[in-house]
N, CA and C atoms as an extended XYZ file, in Angstrom:
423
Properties=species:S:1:pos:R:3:atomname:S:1:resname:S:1:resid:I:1 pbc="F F F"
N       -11.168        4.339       -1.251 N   UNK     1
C        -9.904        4.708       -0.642 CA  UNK     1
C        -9.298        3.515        0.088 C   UNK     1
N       -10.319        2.589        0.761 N   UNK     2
C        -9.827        1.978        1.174 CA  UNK     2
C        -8.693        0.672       -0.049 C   UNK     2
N        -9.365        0.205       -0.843 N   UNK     3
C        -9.028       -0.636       -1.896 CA  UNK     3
C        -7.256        0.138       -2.101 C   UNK     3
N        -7.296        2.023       -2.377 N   UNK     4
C        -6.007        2.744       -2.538 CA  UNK     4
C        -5.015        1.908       -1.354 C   UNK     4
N        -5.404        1.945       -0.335 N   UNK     5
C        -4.607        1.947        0.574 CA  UNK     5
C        -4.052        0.518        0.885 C   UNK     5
N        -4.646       -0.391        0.738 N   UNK     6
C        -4.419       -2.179        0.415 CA  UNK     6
C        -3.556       -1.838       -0.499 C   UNK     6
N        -3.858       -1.386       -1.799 N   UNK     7
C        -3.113       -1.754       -2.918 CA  UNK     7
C        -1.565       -1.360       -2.295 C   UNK     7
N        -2.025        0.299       -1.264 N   UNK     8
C        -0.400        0.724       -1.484 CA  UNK     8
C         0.234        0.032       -0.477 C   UNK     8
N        -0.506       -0.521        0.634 N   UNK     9
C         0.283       -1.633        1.311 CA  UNK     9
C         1.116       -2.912        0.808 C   UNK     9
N         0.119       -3.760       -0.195 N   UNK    10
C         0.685       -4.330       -0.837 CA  UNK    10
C         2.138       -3.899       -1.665 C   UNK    10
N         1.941       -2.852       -1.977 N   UNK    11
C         3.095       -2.595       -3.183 CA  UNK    11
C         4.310       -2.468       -2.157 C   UNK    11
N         4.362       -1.868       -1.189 N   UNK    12
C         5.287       -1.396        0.303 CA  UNK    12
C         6.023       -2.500        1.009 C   UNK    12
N         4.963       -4.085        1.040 N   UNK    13
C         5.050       -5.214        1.339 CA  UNK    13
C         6.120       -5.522        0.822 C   UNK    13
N         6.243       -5.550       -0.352 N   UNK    14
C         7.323       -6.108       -1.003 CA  UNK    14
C         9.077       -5.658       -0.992 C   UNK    14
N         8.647       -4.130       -0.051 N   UNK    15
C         9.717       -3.665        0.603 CA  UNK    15
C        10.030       -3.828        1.465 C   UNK    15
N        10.986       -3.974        2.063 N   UNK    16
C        11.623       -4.106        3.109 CA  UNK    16
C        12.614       -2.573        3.733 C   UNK    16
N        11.473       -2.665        4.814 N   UNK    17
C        12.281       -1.031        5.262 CA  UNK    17
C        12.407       -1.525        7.118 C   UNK    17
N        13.258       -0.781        7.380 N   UNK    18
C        13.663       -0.724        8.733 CA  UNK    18
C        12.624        0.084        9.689 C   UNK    18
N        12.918       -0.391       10.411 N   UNK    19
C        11.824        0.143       11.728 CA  UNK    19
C        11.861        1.822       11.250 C   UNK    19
N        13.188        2.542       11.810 N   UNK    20
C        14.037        3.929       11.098 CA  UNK    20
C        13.605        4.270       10.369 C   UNK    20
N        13.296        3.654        9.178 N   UNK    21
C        13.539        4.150        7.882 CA  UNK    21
C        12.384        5.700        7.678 C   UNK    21
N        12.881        6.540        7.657 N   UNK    22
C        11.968        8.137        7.270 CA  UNK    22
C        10.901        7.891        6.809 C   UNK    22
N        11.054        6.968        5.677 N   UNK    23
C         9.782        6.718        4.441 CA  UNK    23
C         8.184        6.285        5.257 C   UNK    23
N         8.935        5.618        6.719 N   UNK    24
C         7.410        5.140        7.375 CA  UNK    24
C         6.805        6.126        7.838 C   UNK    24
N         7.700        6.983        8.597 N   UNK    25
C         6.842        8.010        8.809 CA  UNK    25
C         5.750        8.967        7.907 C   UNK    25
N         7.109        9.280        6.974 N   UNK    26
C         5.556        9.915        6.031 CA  UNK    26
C         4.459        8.933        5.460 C   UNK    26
N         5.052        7.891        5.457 N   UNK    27
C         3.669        6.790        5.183 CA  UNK    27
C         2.687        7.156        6.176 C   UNK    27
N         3.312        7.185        7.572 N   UNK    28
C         2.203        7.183        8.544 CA  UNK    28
C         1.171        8.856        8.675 C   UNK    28
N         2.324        9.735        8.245 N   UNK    29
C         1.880       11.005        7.928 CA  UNK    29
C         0.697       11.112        6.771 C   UNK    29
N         0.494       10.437        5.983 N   UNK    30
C        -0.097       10.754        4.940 CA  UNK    30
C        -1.312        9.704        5.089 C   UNK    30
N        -1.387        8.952        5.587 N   UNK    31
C        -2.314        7.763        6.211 CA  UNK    31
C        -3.496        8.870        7.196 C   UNK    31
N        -2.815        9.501        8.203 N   UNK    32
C        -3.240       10.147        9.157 CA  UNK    32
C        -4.535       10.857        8.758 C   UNK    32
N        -4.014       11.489        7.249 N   UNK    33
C        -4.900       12.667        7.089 CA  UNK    33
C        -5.716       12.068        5.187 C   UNK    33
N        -5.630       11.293        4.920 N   UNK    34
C        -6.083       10.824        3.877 CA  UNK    34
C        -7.228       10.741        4.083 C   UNK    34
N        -8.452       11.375        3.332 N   UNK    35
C        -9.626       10.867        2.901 CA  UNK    35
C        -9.929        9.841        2.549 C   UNK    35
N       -11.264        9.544        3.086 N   UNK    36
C       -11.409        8.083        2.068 CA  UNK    36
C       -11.968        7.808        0.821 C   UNK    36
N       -12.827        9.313        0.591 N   UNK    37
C       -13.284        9.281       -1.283 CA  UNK    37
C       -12.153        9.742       -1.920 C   UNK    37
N       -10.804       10.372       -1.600 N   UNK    38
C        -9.768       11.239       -1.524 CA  UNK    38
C        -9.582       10.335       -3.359 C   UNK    38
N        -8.862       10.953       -4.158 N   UNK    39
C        -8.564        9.765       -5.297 CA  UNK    39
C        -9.087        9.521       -5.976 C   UNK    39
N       -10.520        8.618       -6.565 N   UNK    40
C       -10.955        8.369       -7.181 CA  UNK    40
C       -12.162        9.338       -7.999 C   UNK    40
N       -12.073        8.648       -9.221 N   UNK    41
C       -12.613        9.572      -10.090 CA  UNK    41
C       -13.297        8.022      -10.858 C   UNK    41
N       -14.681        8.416      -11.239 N   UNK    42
C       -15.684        7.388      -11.987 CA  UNK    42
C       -15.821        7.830      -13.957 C   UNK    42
N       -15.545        6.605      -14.855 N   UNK    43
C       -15.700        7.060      -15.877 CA  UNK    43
C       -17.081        7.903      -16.009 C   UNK    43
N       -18.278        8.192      -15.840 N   UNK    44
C       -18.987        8.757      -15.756 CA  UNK    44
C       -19.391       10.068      -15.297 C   UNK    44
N       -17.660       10.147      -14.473 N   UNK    45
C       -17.328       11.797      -14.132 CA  UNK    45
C       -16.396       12.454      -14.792 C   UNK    45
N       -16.179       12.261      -15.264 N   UNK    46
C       -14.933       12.611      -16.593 CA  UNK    46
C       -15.955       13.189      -17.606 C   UNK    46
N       -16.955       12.831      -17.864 N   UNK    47
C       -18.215       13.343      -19.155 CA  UNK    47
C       -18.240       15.356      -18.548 C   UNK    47
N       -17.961       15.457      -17.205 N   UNK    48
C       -18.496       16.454      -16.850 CA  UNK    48
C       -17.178       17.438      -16.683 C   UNK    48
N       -16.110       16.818      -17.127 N   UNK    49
C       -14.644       17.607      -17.060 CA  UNK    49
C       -14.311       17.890      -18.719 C   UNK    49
N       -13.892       18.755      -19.142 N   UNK    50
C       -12.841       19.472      -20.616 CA  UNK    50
C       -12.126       18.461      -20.751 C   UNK    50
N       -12.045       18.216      -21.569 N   UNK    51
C       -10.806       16.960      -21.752 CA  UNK    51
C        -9.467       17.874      -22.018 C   UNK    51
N        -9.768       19.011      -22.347 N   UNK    52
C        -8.605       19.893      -22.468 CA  UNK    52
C        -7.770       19.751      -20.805 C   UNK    52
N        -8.514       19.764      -19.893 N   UNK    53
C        -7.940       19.849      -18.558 CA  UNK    53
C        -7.433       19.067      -17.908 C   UNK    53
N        -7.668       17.641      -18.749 N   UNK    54
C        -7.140       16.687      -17.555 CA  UNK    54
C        -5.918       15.784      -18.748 C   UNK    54
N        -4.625       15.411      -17.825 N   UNK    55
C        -3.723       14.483      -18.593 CA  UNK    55
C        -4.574       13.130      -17.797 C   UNK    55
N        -4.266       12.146      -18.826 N   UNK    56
C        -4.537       10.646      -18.861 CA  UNK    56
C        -3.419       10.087      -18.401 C   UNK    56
N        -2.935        9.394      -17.851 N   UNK    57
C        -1.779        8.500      -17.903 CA  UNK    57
C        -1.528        7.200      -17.419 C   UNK    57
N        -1.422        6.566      -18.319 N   UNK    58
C        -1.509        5.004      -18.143 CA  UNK    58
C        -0.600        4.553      -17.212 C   UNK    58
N        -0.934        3.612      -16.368 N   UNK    59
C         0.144        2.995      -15.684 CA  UNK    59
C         0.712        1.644      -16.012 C   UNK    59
N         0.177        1.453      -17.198 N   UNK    60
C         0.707       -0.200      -17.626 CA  UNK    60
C         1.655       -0.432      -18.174 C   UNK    60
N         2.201       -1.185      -18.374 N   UNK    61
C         3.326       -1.546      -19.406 CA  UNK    61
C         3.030       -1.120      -20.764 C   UNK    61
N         4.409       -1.018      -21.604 N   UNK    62
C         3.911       -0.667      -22.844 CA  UNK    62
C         3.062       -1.307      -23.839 C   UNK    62
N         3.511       -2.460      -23.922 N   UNK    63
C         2.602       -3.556      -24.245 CA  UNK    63
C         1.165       -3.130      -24.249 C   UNK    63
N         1.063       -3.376      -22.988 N   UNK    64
C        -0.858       -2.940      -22.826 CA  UNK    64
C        -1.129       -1.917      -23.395 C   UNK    64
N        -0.505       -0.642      -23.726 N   UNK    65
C        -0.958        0.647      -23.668 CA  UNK    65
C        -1.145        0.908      -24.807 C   UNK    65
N        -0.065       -0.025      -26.138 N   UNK    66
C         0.051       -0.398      -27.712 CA  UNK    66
C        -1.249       -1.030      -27.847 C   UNK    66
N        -1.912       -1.974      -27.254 N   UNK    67
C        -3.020       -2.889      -27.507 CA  UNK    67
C        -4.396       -2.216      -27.108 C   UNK    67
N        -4.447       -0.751      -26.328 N   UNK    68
C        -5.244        0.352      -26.724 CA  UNK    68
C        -5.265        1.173      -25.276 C   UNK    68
N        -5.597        2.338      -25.578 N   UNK    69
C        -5.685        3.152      -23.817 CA  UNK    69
C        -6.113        3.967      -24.371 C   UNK    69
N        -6.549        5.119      -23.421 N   UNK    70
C        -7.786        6.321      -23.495 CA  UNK    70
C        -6.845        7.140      -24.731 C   UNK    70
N        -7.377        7.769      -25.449 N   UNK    71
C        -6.911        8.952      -26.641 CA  UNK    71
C        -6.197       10.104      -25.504 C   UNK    71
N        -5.218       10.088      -25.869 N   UNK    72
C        -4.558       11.480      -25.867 CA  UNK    72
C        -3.439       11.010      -24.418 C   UNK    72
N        -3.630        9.677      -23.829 N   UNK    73
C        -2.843        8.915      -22.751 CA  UNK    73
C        -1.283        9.268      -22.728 C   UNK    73
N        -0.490        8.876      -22.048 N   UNK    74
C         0.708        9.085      -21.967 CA  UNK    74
C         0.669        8.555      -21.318 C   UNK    74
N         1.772        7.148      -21.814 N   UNK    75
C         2.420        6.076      -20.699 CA  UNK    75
C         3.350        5.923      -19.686 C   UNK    75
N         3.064        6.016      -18.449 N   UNK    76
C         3.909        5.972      -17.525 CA  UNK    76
C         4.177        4.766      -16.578 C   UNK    76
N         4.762        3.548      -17.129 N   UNK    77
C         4.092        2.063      -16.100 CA  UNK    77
C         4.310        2.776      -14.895 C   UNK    77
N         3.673        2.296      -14.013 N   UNK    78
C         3.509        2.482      -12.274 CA  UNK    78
C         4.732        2.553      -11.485 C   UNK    78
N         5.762        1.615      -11.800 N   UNK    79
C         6.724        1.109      -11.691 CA  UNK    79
C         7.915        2.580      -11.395 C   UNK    79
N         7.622        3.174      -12.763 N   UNK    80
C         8.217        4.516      -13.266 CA  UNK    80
C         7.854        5.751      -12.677 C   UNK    80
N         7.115        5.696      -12.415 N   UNK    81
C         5.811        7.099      -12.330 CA  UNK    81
C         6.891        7.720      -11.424 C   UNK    81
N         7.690        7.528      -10.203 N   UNK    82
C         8.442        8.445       -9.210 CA  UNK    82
C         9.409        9.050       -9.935 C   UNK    82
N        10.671        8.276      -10.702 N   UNK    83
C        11.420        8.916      -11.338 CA  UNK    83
C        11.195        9.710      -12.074 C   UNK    83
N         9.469        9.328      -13.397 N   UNK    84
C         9.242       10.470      -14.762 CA  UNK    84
C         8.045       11.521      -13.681 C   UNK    84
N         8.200       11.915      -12.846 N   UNK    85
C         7.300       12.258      -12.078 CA  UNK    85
C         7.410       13.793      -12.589 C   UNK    85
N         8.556       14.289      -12.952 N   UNK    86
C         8.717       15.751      -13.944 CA  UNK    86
C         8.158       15.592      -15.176 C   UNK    86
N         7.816       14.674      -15.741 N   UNK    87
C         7.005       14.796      -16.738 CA  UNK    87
C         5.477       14.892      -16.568 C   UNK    87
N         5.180       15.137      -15.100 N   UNK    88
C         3.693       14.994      -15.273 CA  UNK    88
C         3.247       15.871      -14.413 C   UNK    88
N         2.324       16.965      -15.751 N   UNK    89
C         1.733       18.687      -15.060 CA  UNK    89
C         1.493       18.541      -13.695 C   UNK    89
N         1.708       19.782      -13.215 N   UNK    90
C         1.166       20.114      -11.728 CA  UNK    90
C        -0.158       21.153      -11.973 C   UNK    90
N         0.275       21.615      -13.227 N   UNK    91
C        -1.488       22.774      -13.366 CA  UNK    91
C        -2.104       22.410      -13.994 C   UNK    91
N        -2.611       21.458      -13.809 N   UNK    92
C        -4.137       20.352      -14.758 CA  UNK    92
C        -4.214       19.307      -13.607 C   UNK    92
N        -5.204       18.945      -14.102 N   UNK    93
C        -5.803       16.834      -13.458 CA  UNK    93
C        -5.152       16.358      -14.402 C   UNK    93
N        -4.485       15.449      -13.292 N   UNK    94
C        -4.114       13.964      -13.760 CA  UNK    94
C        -4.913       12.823      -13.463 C   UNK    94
N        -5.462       11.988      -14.280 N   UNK    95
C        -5.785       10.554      -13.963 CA  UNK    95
C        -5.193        9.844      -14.654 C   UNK    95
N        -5.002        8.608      -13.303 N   UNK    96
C        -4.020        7.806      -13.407 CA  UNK    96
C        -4.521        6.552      -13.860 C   UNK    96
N        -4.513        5.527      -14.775 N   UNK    97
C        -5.322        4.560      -14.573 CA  UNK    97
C        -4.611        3.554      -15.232 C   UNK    97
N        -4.890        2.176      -14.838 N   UNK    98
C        -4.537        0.796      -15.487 CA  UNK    98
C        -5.712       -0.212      -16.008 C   UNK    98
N        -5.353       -1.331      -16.334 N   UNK    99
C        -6.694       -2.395      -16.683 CA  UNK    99
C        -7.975       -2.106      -15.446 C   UNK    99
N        -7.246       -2.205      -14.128 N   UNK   100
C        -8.624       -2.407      -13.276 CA  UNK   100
C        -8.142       -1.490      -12.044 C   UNK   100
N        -7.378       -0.328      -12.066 N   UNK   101
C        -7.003        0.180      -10.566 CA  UNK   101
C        -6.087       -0.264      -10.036 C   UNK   101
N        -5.447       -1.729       -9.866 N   UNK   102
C        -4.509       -1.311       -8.513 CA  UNK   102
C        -3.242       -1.511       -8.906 C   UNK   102
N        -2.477       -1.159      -10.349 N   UNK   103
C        -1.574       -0.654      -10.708 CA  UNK   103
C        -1.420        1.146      -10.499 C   UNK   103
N        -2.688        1.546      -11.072 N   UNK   104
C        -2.641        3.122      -10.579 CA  UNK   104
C        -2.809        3.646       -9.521 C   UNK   104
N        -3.332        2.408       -8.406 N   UNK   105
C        -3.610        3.290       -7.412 CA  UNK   105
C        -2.109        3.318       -6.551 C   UNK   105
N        -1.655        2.396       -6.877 N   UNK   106
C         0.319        2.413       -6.571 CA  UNK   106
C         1.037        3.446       -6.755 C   UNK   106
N         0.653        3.943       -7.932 N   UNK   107
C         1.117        4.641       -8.672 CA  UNK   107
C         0.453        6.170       -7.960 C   UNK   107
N        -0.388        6.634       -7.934 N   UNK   108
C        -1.361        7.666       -7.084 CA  UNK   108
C        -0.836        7.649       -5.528 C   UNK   108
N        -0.032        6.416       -4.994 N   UNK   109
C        -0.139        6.864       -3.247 CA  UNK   109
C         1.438        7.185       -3.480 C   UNK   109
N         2.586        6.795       -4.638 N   UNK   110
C         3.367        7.171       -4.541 CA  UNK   110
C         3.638        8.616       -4.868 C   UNK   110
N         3.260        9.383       -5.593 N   UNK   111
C         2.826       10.437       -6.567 CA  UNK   111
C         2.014       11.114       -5.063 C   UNK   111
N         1.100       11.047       -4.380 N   UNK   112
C         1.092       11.580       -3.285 CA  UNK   112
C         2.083       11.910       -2.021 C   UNK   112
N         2.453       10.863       -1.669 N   UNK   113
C         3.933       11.126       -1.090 CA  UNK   113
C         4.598       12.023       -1.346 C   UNK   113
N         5.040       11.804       -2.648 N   UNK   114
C         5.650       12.750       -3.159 CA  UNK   114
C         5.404       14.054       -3.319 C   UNK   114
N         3.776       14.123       -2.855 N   UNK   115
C         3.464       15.794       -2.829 CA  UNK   115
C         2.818       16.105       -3.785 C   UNK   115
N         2.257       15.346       -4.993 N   UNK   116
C         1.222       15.835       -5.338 CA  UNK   116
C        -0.028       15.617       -5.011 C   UNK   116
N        -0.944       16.840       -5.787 N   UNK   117
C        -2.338       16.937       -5.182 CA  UNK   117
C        -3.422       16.911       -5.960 C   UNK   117
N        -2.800       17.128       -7.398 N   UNK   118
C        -3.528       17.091       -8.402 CA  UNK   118
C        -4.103       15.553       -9.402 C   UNK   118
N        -3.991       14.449       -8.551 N   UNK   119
C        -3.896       13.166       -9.412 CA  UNK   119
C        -4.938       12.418       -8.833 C   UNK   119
N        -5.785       11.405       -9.436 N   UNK   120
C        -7.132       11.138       -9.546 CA  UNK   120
C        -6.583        9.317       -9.993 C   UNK   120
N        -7.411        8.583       -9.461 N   UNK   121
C        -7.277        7.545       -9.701 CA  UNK   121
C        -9.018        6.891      -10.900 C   UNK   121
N        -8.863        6.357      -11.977 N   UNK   122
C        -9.953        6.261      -12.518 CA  UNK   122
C       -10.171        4.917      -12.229 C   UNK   122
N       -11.086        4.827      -11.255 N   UNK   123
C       -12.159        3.794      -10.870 CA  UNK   123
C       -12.306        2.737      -11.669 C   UNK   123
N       -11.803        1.180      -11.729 N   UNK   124
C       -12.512        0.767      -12.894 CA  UNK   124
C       -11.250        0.464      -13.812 C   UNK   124
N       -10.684        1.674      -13.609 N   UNK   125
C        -9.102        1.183      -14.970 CA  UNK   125
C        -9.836        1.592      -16.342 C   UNK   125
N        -8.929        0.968      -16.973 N   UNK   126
C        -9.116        1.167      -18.571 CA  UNK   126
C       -10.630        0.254      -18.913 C   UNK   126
N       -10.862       -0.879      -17.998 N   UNK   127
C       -11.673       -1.760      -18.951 CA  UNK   127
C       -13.168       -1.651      -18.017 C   UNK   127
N       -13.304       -0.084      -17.183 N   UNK   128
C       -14.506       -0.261      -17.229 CA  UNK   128
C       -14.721        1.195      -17.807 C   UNK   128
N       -13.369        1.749      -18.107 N   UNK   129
C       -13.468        3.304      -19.062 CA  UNK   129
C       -14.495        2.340      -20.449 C   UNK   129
N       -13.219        1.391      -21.052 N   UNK   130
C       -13.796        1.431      -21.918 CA  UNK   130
C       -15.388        0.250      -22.233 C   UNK   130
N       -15.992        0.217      -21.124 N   UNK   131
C       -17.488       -0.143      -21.262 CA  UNK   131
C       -18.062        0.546      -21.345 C   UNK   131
N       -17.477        2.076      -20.199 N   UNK   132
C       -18.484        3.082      -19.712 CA  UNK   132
C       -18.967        3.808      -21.269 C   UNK   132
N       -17.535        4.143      -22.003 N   UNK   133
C       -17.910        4.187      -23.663 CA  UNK   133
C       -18.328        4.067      -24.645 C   UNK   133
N       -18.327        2.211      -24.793 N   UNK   134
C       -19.426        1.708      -25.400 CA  UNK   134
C       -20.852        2.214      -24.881 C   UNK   134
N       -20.837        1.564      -23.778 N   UNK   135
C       -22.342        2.118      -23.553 CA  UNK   135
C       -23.014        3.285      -23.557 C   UNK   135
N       -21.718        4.335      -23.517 N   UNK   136
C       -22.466        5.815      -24.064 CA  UNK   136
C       -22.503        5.876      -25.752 C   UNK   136
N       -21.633        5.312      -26.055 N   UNK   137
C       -21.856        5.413      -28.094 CA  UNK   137
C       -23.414        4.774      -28.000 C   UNK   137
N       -23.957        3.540      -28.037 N   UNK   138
C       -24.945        3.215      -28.051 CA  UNK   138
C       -26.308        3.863      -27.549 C   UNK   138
N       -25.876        4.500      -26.695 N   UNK   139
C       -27.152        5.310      -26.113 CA  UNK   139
C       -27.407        6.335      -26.972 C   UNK   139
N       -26.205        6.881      -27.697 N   UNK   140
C       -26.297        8.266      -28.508 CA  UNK   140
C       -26.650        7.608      -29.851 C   UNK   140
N       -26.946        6.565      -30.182 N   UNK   141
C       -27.215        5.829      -31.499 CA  UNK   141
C       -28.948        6.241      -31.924 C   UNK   141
């Protein structure tokens, strides 16, 4: 959680908001009461969820997401995620994920703000999903 919360500082950094500005407060509102395992989800816990139940959704550019991402993904760069934020269920899990986390986890503190509750950050990103994979194909060999 903590790593979530750097990242979403960082991303905030790059804004410029007024002392005033509403948005700090609920920043500070949602800071207040945040967990710190709150978010994350380990490829190795996903084995124990339906895949029927949970949406995937990439936070990378398209680019990346063409050059491969989890089966059944739906791309949302990070960037986007507030505006297409109606495109993404409220009655299922969402995990959110990029190459290594801290595109999604941007993407996860904004998407919280915003009030959802249902979204999961996958630990790791895409490129330790896809080790955690390999190394389960091989074990089942």
């Amino acid at each position: 959680m903590k790593n979530l919360i750097l990242s979403a500082m960082l991303a905030l950094s790059s804004m410029v908001l007024a002392e005033d500005d509403p948005a700090l407060e609920t920043i500070q509102e949602y800071l207040e009461f945040a967990e710190y395992a709150d978010g994350a989800i380990m490829p190795g816990q996903l084995a124990s969820i339906d895949s029927k139940d949970i949406l995937f959704v990439d936070a990378r550019n398209a680019e990346r997401f063409n050059a491969g991402h989890i089966p059944g993904a739906m791309n949302i760069e990070w960037r986007q995620i507030l505006e297409r934020r109606d495109e993404i269920p409220q009655d299922k899990s969402v995990v959110l994920y990029c190459d290594t986390g801290l595109s999604s986890s941007r993407a996860y503190f904004i998407l919280r703000l915003a009030g959802r509750e249902n979204i999961k950050v996958l630990r790791g990103g895409y490129l330790m999903w896809k080790d955690y994979q390999q190394k389960s194909d091989k074990a089942d060999r």
